[in-house]
N, C-alpha and C positions, 0 to 999 in steps of 0.2 A: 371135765371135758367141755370146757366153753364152747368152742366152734361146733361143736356134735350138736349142741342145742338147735341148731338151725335145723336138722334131720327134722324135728320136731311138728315140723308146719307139715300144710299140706301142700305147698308148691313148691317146686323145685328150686335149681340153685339162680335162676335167671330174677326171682323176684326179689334174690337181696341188693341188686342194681338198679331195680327204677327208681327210687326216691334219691339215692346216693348220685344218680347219672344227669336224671333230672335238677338237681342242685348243684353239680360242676358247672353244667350248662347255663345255670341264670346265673352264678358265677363270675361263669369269663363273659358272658353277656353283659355283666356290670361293669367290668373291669374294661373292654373295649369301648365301650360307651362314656365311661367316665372320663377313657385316657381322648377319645375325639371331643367330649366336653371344654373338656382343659386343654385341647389342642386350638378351637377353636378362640374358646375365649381369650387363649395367651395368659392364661395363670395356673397357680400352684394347686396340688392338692389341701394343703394349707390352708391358701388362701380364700378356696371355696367352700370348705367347712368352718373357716371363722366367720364368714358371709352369714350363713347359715343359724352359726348358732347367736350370734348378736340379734337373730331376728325372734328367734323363739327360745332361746335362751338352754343351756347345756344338760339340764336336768330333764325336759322335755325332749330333747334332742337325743339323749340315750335315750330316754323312754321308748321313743317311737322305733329307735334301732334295735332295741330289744326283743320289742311284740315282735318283730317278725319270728323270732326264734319259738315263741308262744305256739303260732302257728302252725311253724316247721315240727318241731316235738309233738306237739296232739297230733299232725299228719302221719309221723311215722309212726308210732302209738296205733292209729287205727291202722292202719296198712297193716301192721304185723298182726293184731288181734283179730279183725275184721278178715283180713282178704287171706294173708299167707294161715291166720290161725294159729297161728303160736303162743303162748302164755306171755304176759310181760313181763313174770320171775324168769322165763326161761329163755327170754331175750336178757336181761340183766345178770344172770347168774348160774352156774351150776348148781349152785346150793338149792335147798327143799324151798329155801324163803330168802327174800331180799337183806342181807344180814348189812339193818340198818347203822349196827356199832361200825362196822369197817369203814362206811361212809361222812359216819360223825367222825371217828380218829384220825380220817387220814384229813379230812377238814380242818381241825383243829390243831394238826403237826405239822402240815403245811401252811396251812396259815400264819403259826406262831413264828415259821421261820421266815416267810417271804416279810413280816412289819417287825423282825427282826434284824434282818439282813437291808432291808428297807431304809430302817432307821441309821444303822450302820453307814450305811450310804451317804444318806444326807449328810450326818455331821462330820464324816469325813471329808466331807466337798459342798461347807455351807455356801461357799460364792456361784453353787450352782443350783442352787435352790430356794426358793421363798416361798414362806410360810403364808398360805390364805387361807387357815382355816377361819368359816364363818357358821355358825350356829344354824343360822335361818335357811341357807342353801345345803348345808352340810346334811339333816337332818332327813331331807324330801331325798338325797342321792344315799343315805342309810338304808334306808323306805325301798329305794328302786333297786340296791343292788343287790336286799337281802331278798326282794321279791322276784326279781324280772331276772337275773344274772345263773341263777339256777335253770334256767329254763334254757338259756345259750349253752351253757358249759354242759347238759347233758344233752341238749339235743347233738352236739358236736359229737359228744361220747358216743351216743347212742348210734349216730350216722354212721363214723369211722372205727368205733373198736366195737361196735354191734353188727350190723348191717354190713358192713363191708369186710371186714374181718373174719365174721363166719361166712359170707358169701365166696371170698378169696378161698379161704380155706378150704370150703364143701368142693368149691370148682379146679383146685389146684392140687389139692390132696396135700398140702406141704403150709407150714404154722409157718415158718423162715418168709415166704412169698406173701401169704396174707399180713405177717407184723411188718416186712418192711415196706411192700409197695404201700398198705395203707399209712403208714406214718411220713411217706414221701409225698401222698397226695393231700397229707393233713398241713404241712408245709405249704406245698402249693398255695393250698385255698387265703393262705395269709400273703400270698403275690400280692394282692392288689391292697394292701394296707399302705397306709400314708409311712409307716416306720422303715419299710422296705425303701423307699423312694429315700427318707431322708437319709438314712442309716448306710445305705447300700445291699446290694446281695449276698452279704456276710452275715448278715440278722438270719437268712431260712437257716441256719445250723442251728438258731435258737430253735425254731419251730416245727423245724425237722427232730432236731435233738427229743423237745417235747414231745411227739410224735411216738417217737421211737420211747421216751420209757412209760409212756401211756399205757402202750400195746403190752410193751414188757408185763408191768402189772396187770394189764388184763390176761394173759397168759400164765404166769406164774399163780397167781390167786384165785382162775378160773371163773373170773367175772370180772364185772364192772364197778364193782362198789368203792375199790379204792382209786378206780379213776375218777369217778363221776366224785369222790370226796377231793382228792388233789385239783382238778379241775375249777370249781367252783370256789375255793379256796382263791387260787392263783390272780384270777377276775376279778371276784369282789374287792380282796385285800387290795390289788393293784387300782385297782377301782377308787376306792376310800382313802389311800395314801397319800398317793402322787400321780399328777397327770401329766401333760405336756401341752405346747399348742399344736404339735406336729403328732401325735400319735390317733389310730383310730376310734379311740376312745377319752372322749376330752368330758374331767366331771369336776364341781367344784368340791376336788379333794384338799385333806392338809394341806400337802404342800406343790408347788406347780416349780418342774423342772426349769430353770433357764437358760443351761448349757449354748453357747452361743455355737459350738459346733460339736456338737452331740455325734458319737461311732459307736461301734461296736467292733472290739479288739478282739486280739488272743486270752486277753485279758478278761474280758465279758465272756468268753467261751467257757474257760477252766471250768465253773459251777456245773454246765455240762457234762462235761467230761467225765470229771471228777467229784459232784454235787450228785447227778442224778445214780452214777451205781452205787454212791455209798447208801443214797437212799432205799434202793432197793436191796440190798445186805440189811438195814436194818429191818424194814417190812419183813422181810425172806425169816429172819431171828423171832420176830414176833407172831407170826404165821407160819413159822414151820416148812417154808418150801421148798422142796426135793427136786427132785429129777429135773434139773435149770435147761438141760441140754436138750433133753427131750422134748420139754414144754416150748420153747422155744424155736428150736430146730427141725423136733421129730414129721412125723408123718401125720395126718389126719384122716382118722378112722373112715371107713365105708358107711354107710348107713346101715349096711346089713352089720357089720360088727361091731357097731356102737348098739341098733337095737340089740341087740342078743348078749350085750354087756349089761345093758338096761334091764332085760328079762332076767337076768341071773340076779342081778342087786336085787329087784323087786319079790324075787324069790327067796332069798335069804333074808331078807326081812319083813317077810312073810312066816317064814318058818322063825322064825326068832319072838 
């Protein structure tokens, strides 16, 4: 019982909103500011982060867009130990302990497929792609994406299928409302990416999509460990492969897109559709999970009858 974890703390349902509400807010703050940035100056999103990174160059350039996420995660981290007081296994999990294998497999299954499907890609459409890989750059953005890129991908975790998810849930009483509004607002927060602008408003089905089997696995598995493993995976790998000049993440990967008019189809959708449940069928096979309708759909417990499910566990394996 994930979202029951939150019963846990000592303050109520109003404190899994301030860091989450707070972070909307500088947000769309950034996103209004940006877009009168580039209103005023008369140029592209593009074009003002190739400005950018020709001055300090793309490896430092994620770097510094990184650390914020450093930051953001040790804030939420104390806020939950510190103020609300809740364990950080039982912000992370159901389980007794952070069951580190879940988050290495689903690391290394999602990985293997995103620089496989990856690869796939390219050589299927070489005239859209060119190869930069260089040793000397390639090596420092190895460096940053296996250090810094863990630190975005769970703070996100942590924010939306933690923090917000159990706070939806304690305050709504329904898992249905907490997985989906938060996976609509995990979307959201990818509005103001340069891929949105290029691509158009058909990309948020990506993000939304993502969203949505985020939460799935956080619900069905009763924690976080196979998100915060797929997550981190999906970054880095995309990170180290291929980048673009138009997306918000530009690094001296293998290979750099050059799609002269770059979309996203029905086509690009399918892996959605039809990618992300098969994934979670196999997970569900290898984890064992049951009652899909309920996990998903059912009702979320009271605190009185989450503790007194709590008191009964502790007592039978007491007496055992």
């Amino acid at each position: 019982m994930y979202i029951e974890q939150g019963y846990k703390g000592k303050l109520g349902a109003w404190n899994f909103f301030v860091i989450p509400v707070l972070f909307i807010l500088l947000m769309a703050f950034n996103y209004v500011s940006t877009k009168l940035m580039l209103s005023e100056s008369d140029q592209s999103m593009e074009a003002l982060m190739s400005q950018m990174i020709d001055k300090i160059g793309k490896n430092v350039f994620l770097a510094i867009n990184l650390m914020i996420f450093v930051v953001g995660l040790l804030a939420v981290f104390f806020w939950v130990k510190f103020i609300h007081q809740q364990t950080l296994t039982q912000f992370t999990t159901s389980r007794k302990k952070i069951d580190w294998k879940r988050i290495g497999l689903m690391f290394v299954l999602w990985g293997t497929f995103s620089a496989v499907t990856t690869l796939i890609a390219v050589y299927s459409v070489p005239e859209n792609y060119e190869l930069q890989f260089n040793w000397t750059s390639f090596l420092p953005l190895l460096i940053i994406s296996l250090v810094l890129f863990p630190f975005q991908t769970s703070f996100e975790e942590y924010l939306f299928r933690g923090q917000l998810l159990q706070g939806l849930g304690i305050a709504t009483k329904s898992r249905a409302v907490s997985w989906i509004v938060t996976s609509v607002l995990f979307g959201v927060m990818h509005a103001a990416n340069p891929e949105v602008e290029k691509l158009g408003p058909s990309i948020m089905i990506f993000y939304i999509g993502t969203g949505l089997v985020l939460g799935a696995m956080t619900l069905l598995d009763e924690g976080l460990e196979l998100a915060l493993g797929f997550h981190a995976a999906n970054n880095i790998i995309g990170a180290l492969l291929i980048t673009s000049t138009w997306t918000a993440i530009q690094t001296d990967s293998v290979y750099l897109d050059t799609s002269v008019m770059p979309s996203f189809s029905i086509i690009d959708a399918l892996p959605i559709f039809i990618g992300y449940p098969i994934l979670l069928i196999i997970l569900g096979k290898i984890y064992k999970w049951k009652n899909w309708k309920e996990k998903l759909f059912g009702r979320v417990l009271s605190k009185e009858e989450f503790l007194a499910i709590e008191g009964e566990s502790s007592y039978d394996e007491f007496q055992e």
